[in-house]
C-alpha positions, 0 to 999 in steps of 0.5 A, a space after each residue: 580725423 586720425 586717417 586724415 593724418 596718415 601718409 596717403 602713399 601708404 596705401 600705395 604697394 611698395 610706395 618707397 620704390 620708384 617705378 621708372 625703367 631707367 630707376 630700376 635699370 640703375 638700382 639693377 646696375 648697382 646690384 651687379 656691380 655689388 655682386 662683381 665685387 663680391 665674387 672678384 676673389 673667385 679664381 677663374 673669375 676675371 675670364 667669366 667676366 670679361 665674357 660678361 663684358 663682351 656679351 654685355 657691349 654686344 648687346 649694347 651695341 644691338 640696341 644703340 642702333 635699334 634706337 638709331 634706327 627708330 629715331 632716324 624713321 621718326 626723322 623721316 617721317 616728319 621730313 615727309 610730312 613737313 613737305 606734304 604741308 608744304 605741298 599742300 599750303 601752294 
């Protein structure tokens, strides 16, 4: 009777923790961002910084069209499997 009272999430590793990439991506961000606030006062920062930023943005950037890519396949290929039906429906 006394198990049956306990929280079965506890019997889950870390079961406080959200296992979504883009729940960690945000809990990563808000940890980066903590930290450019702490070390802000260090001279010479704001360069090393703004190089961050560039590199960041580049990246970014690489996997903004890496997605449209994919998606403009996957646009593609339903495009062509649609007039294959209707192909094959006359």
């Amino acid at each position: 009777m006394n198990v049956s009272s306990e929280n079965p999430g506890k019997l889950i590793t870390d079961y406080n923790k959200a296992d979504h990439p883009l729940i960690d991506a945000l809990d990563k961000s808000v940890q980066l961002a903590t930290a450019v606030d702490k070390v802000s006062g260090i001279p010479g920062f704001s360069k090393v910084s703004k190089m961050i930023d560039k590199k960041s943005k580049q990246i970014i950037d690489k996997k903004a069209l890496k997605a449209e890519q994919g998606l403009s396949s996957l646009e593609k290929d339903n495009e062509n499997l649609e007039s294959k039906e209707v192909v094959e429906a006359t």
